[in-house]
N, C-alpha and C positions, 0 to 999 in steps of 0.2 A: 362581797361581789363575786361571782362568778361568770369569767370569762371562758367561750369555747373556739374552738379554732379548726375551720375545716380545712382540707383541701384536696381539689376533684378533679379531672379530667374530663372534656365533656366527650361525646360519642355521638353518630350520626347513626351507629348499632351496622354499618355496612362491614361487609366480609369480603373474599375471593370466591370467582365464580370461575367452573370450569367444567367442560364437555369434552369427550374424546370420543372421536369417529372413530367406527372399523371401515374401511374400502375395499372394496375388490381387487383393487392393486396398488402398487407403489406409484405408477403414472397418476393413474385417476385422483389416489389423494394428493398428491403437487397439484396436479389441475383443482381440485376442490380446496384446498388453502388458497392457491392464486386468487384464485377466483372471490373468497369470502373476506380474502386479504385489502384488494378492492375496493367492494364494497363497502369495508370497512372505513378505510380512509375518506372515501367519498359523505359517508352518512353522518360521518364525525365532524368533516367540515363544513359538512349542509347545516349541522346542529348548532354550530360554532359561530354561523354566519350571520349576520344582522336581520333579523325579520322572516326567519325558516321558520313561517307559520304552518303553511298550509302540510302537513304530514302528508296528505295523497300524492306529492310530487319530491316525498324525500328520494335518497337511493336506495335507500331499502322497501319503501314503496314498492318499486320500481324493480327492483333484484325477484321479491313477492314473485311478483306479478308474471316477470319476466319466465318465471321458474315454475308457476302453478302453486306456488307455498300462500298458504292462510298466514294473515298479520295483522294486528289491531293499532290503533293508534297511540296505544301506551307501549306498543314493543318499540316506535318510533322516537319516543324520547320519555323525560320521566323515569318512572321506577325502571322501566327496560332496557334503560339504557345508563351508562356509568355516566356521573355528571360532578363525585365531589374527589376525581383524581387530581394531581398534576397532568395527567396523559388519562383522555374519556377513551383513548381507542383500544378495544377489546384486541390482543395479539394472537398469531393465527400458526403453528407450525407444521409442516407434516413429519412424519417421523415413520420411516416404512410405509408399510400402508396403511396409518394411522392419520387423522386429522385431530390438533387438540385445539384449543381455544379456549382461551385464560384473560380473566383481568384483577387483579389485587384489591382492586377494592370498589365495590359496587354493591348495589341489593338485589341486582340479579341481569338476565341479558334474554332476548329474545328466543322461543321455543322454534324460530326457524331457522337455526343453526342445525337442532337436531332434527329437523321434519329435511333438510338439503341432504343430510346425509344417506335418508334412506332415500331418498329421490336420485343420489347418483348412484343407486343400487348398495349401499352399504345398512350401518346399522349404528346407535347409539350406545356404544360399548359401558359407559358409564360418564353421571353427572354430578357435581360437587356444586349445590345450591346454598350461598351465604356460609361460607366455611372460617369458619376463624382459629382454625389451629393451622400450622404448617400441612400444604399438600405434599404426601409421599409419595417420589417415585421406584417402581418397581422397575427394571429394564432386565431382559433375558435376550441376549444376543447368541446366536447359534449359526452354525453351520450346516445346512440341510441335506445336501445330494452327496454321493458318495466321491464324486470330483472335489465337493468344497469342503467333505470332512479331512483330503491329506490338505486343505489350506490352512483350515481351523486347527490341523496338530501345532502346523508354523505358526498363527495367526494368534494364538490363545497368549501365550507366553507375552505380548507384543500389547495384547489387549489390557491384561492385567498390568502393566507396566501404563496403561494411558491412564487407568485409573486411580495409582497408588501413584505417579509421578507428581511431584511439587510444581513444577513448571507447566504442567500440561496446562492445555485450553479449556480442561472441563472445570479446573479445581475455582478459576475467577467466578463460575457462578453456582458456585455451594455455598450452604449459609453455612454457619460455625454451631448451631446450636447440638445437631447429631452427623457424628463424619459418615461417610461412606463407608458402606460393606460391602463384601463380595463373596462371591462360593462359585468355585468351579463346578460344573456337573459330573458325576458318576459314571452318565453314559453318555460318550461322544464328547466330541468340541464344545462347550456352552456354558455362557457366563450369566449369573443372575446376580444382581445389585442394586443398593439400595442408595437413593440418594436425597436429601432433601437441599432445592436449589433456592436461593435466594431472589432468583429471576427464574421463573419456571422456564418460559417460553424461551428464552435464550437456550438453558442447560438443555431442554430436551432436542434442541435445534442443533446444539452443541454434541450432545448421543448418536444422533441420527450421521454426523458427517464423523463420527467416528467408527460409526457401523459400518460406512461406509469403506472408510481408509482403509478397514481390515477385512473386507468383501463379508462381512458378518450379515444375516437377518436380525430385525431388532423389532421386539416387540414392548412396550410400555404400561403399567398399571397405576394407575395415580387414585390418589385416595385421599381423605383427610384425615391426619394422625388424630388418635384417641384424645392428644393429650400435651402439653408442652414439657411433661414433666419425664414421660416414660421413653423410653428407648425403641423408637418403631424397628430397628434392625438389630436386636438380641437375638432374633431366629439365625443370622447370618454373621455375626461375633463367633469368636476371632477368624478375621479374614483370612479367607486361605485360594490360594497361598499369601502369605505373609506382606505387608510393603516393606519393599529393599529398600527402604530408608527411614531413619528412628521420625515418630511420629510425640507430643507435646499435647497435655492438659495444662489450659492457663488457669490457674488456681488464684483468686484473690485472698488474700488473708489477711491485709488492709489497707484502706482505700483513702487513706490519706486524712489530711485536712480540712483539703478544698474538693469537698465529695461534684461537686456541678462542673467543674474544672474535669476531674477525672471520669464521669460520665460522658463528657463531650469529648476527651481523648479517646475512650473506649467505641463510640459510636464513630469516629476517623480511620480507630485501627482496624475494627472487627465488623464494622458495619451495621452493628445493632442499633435496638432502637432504645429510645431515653427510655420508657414506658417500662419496658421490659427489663431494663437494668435496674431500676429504682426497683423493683421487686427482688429481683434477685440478691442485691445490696443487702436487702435488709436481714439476712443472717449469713454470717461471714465466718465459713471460708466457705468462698461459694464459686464453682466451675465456669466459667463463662465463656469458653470454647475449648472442644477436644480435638482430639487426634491432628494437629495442624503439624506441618511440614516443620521441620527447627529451625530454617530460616523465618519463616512467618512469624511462627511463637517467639524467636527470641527479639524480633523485631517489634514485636508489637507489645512485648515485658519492657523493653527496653524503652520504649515512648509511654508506658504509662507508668514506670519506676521514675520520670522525670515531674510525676504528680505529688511524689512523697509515698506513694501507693508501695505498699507490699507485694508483690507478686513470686509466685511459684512457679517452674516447670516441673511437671509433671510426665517421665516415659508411659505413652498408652498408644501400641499398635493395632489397638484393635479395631 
């Protein structure tokens, strides 16, 4: 007799989608998020509502219309619209005079996001259509005029302390899979860094108010990594200047007894997903978050060394 034994995961095959506007200025694109921000909520609970048949009288209909933009009745719901999240509503940020728009997981979103932006006199900087590896962001914060380059001598030191601090506001919405890097520039005040966020829309909304705090210009590049495997910021390894504070790889080296136990503490501590651990598990000793703050790392050894699990600290400030 011969028995076989499968076991599979299904998939709906949806990805992350995302657009990023250029604007003519930092007002215009606040005014052009407001504004899609909106919309958005309105179309999502027009979608939501009992009996939102008739698409000619959705809000996005109507936003169209309102604007001069072409729309069909599949950008109105369906494949053009997110329908298998927990949350259908596509998030909206500005960031300088940048507009992005992201949603984690859909098969795609309407082409009059990007037809608005050259309508408020801008342009489609780049689009991320059904992406299924982590989006990388790129951020270069600079100081421009020669008034805000003596700010930027003060402001620099101040900046790279936002980003290498454990406590800061940026570091809750970074994923754990690759840390942050940074490189100061050669010439002038200017900081280029690499991030990949766990909640896009948040972190880059989180960039943007720290652009601010330190009178920085900021500008953003997001893209879909190659890969889950490879290091999208080796170009900007080892961080310089350095983080003034020792940085931790959690290293598994065994995961215990009760492996479904200690995947579900690990998805508590680190925030990952089941999917993505059971693969990594399966050859051990396997990394499953770097460069984290020593509070973090040892807090989070310390709740999954209560599984039976092996774990390492690992020093890597890079």
């Amino acid at each position: 007799m011969r028995v076989r034994i499968w076991n599979a995961y299904a998939s709906n095959n949806s990805g992350s989608y995302t657009i990023v506007g250029s604007l003519p200025s930092q007002e215009i694109a606040r005014e052009v998020a407001a504004e899609l921000a909106a919309m958005i909520e309105a179309h999502t609970a027009w979608l939501e509502a009992e009996g939102a048949d008739d698409v000619s009288g959705s809000p996005l209909a109507a936003f169209c219309n309102a604007h001069g933009l072409t729309w069909s009745d599949s950008d109105a719901m369906g494949d053009g619209w997110p329908e298998y999240s927990d949350d259908d509503r596509p998030r909206v940020a500005a960031v300088g005079s940048q507009v992005v728009v992201h949603h984690e997981y859909t098969l795609s979103l309407p082409s009059v996001f990007g037809e608005y932006f050259y309508k408020r006199g801008g342009r489609v900087q780049n689009e991320e259509e059904h992406a299924h590896h982590p989006i990388v962001t790129i951020a270069t914060l600079w100081w421009w005029t020669k008034e805000q380059h003596a700010q930027g001598e003060i402001e620099l030191p101040r900046l790279v302390e936002a980003f290498a601090a454990p406590d800061e506001v940026l570091v809750q919405f970074q994923a754990t899979t690759w840390p942050t890097a940074w490189r100061v520039g050669d010439h002038g005040p200017m900081l280029t860094a690499g991030i990949v966020f766990a909640n896009l829309i948040d972190g880059v909304a989180a960039l943007n108010e720290i652009a601010r705090k330190h009178g920085a210009q900021i500008q953003v590049r997001l893209y879909e990594a190659p890969s889950d495997e490879h290091d999208p910021f080796s170009h900007l390894r080892p961080s310089s200047p350095p983080p003034g504070v020792p940085r931790f790889d959690l290293v598994v080296v065994g995961a215990g007894d009760n492996r479904p136990r200690f995947i579900a503490m690990v998805s508590e501590a680190l925030g990952l997903q089941e999917w993505d651990l059971r693969q990594q598990l399966l050859k051990l000793p396997c990394t499953l978050a770097r460069s984290l703050s020593a509070p973090r790392a040892e807090g989070a050894a310390a709740l999954l060394r209560r599984t039976g699990a092996v774990i390492e600290l690992v020093r890597n400030d890079g």
